[in-house]
N, C-alpha and C positions, 0 to 999 in steps of 0.2 A: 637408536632414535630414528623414528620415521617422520621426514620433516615435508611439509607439504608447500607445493610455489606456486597455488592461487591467488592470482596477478598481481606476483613480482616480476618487474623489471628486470635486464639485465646483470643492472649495478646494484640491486638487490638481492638476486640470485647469488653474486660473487660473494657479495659481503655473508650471507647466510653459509655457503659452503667453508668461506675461510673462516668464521666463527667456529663452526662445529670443527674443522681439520683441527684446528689449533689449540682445541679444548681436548684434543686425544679421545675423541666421541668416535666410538662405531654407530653409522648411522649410513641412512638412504636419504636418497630426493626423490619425490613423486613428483609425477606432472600428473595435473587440476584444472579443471576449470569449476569455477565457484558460480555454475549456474543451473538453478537447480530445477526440473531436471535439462542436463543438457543437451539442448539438440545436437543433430547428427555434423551438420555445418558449423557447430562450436567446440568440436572434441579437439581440433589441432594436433591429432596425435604424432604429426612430423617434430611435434616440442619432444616425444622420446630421443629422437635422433639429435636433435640441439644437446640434450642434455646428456648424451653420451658421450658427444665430443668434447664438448666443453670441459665435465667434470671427468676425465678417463680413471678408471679404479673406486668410483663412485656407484653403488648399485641405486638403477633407475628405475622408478615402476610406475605405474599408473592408479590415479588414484578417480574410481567413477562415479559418475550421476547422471547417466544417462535410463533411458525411460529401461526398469526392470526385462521387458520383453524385449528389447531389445539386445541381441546377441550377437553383431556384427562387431559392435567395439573392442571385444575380447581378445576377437580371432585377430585381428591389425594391432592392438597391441602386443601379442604374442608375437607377430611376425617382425615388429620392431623391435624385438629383443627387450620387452619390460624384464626386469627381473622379481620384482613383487607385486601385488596388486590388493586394491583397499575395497571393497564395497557393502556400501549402505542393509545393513536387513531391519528388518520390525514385526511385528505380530499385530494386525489390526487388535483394537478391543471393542467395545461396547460404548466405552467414553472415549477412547482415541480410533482415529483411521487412517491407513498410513499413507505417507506423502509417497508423492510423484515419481520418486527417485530411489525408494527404497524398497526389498528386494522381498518377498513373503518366503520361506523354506521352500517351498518349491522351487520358484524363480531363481533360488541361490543355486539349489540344486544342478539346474539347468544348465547355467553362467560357470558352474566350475564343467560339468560336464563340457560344454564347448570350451573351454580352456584346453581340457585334458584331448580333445578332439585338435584343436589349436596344436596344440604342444607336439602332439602323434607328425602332422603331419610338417612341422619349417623341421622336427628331425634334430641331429646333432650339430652343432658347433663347427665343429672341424668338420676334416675333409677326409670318409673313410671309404674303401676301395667298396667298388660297386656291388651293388647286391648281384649272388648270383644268377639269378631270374634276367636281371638287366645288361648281364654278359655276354648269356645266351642269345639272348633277344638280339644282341649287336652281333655276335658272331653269324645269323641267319643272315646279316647283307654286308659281311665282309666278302671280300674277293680273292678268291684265289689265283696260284699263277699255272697256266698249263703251256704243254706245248706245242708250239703254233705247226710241226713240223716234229721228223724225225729228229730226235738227236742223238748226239754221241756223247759217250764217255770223255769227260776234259773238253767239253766243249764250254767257250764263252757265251753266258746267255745274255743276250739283249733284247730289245723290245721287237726286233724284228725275227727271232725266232721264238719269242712265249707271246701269249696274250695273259688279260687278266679278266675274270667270269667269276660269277656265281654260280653254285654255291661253292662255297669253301670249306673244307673236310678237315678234319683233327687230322693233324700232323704235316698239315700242305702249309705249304709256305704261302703267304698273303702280301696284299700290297706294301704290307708297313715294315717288311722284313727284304721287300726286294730294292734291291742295287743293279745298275750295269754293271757286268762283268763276274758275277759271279761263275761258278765252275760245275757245271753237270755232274754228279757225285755214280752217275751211272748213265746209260743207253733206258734215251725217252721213247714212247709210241706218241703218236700224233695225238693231238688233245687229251696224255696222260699227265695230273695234279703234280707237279715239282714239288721234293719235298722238301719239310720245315729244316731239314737238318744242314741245309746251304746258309742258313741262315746263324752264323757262327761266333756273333756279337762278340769281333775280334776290338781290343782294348786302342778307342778312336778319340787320341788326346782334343780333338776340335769337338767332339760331341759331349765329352767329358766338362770343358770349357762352358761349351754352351751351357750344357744342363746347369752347372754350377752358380752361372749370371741368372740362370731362369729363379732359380731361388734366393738369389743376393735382390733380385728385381722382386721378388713378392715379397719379404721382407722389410724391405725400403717401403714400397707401396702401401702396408699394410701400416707400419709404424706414423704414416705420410712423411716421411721424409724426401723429400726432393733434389735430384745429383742430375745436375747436369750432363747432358747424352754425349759432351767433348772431354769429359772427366778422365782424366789418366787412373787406371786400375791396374792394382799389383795382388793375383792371388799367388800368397805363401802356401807352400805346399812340405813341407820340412822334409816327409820321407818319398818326397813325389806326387804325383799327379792321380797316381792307386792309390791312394793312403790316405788321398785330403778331408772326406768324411769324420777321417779320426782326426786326423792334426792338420790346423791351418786356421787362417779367416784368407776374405778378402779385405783389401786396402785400398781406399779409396783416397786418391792425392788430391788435398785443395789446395795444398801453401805450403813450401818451404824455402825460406828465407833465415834470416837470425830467428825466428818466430816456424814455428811448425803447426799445421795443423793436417789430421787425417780422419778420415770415418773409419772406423775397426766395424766389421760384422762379420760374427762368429754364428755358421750354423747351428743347431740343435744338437747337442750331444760333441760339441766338436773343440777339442784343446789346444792350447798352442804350450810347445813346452818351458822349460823354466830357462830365462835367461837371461843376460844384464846387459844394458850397455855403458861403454868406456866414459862417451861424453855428453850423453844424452841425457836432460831430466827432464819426464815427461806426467804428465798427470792426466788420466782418462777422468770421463765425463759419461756415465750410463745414458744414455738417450731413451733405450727401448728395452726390454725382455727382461732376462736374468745374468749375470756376470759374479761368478764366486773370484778373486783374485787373490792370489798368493803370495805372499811376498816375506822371504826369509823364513817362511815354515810356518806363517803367523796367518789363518785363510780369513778373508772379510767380504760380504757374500753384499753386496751392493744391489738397491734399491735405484728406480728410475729416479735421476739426478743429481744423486750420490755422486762424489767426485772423491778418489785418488792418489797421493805426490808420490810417486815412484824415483827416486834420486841413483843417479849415475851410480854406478859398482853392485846396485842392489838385485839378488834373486829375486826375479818373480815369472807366474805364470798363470794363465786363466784358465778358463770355462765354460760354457752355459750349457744347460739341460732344456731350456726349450729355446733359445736361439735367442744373441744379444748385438744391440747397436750400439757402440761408444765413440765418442770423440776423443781422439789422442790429443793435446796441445803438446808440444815440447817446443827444447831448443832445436837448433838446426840436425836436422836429420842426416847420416853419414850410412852408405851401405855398408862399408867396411867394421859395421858398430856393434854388433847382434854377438853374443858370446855365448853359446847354449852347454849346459850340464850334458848333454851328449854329442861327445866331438865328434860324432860322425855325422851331424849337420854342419859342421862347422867344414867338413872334407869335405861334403859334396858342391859339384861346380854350381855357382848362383843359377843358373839356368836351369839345374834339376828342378832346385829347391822355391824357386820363384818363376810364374809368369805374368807377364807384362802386356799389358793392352791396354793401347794408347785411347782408345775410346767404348763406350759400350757397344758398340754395332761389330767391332771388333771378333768379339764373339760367338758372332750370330756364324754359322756354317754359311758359305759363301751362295750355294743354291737356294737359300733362303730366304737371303736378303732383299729379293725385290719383292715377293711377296711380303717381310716385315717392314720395308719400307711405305708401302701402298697401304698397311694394314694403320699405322703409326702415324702414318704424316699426309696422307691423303694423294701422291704421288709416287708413280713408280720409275725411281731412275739404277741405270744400269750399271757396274762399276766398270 
């Protein structure tokens, strides 16, 4: 069903979406405006973005009457993310001629042509690694590191014997790869390129950290959920800190008392394994994405709002394939609680298997912090 919300109110709009939900209708909402034809100053196309918030899992599209030649509207509803669109056509005849608003074969012609022009260029959805035309183009004003100065074999480089120039050559090492202190891998000539191979992305548990909140933070962000920046975080890591991609979530602390509550957010492809606890009964709450959950060998693949009851002694384990937000409620939380089907989680000391950060800034790499502070909060203070 494609239903259209020429000038419904808000509290019309709800009552119309919870109608159709509730009647188990596959259906759309168009945004309309019922003025025919409508001017440029009456399109409101910011009501696509209302109506994607509002209705999330709802496909929204645009429904037109703006003047046929008219081919700006397409292109801005496309860039708002419509996902169908409605428009008027007719055939003049001899007895009839066609209204203001509606579209001759041609003009339709035209209108899907710039859609498809539209469409080409807002691109994909997601977020896919750079064209390689746009690589190159960037690698022409990257900088490379040379040497400022003879140097030697096992010598420490610092800023005071390299500089950093253009161009920068395949295989040289560049600004994004240099460190104080790295180690001359051989005997430099003066203003010879350092190479890429100092560059040894040896395994750096605080960068590791960071990146990890970088994507607990665009997660949050995107789902809009809002964690306060003094929030206590606890990423589980089961087989370590190398592993956590495969097995863990982050845990976000709001309350424990007799009463528990936590944010669970589980990356993309990322599980935590099968385990019980002694005194705990707790029951998740999907907020955001996808969450398969297991329990006792029984799997139940939970939709956003879906909740739960996981009771004390019981196996279970999760999942998600493109990455989930849930809310845990239980009773009071004990560390000593967690009993996993592979006892060598259960061996390794909490510190392997858990890290702890008392707030989000926490994570941030310590040289970086006054620039995320200044960037964030509009002041730069030092620690």
């Amino acid at each position: 069903m494609v239903a259209s919300t020429a000038g419904l109110d808000a509290q019309k709009l709800d009552e119309l979406v919870n109608v159709l939900e509730h009647r188990g209708l596959e259906f759309a909402v168009m945004h309309c405006v019922a003025i025919y034809p409508t001017p440029p100053a009456g399109l409101k196309l910011n009501q696509i973005d209302y109506l994607k918030a509002r209705f999330p899992g709802v496909p929204i599209g645009f429904s037109t009457h703006e003047d046929p030649e008219s081919l700006t509207p397409i292109v801005a509803a496309v860039a708002k993310g419509a996902a169908l669109y409605e428009r008027h056509v007719g055939v003049a005849t001899e007895k009839y001629s066609l209204n203001a608003y509606s579209s001759t074969p041609a003009q339709l012609a035209a209108w899907i042509d710039q859609w498809k022009v539209a469409v080409s260029m807002c691109g994909g959805a997601r977020r896919a690694p750079a064209h390689p035309s746009e690589i190159a183009s960037l690698d022409s004003l990257r900088r490379g590191v040379f040497a400022r100065r003879p140097l030697e074999k096992g010598e420490h480089l610092t800023t005071e014997n390299v500089y950093f120039a253009m161009p920068w050559s395949e295989g040289q090492l560049d600004t994004s790869g240099w460190r104080q202190g790295l180690v001359a891998d051989r005997a430099y000539a003066r203003d010879e390129s350092i190479t890429s191979l100092l560059d040894t992305h040896e395994f750096d548990a605080q960068h590791v950290i960071y990146q990890i909140m970088l994507q607990v933070r665009g997660m949050l962000n995107k789902a809009r959920i809002t964690v306060g920046k003094d929030s206590k975080i606890e990423i589980s890591h089961h087989y370590g800190l190398e592993r956590f991609r495969e097995f863990g979530a982050v845990i976000v602390d709001c309350v424990n008392r007799d009463y528990c509550k936590k944010l669970i957010v589980v990356l993309p492809r990322q599980k935590h394994p099968y385990h019980y606890h002694k005194k705990k009964e707790e029951t998740f709450q999907l907020l955001y994405g996808d969450l398969a959950v297991e329990v006792n060998g029984d799997q139940t693949a939970l939709r956003p709002g879906d909740t739960l009851l996981v009771e004390p002694g019981i196996w279970h384990k999760f999942h998600s394939l493109e990455g989930a937000i849930f809310e845990e409620i239980s009773t009071t939380h004990y560390n000593d609680d967690s009993f996993y089907e592979d006892q060598r989680i259960s061996r390794f000391p909490r510190s392997h298997r858990k890290t702890e950060l008392p707030n989000w800034e926490a994570a941030i790499p310590r040289e970086q912090r006054i620039a995320v502070r200044e960037a964030s909060w509009g002041t730069a203070t030092v620690d």
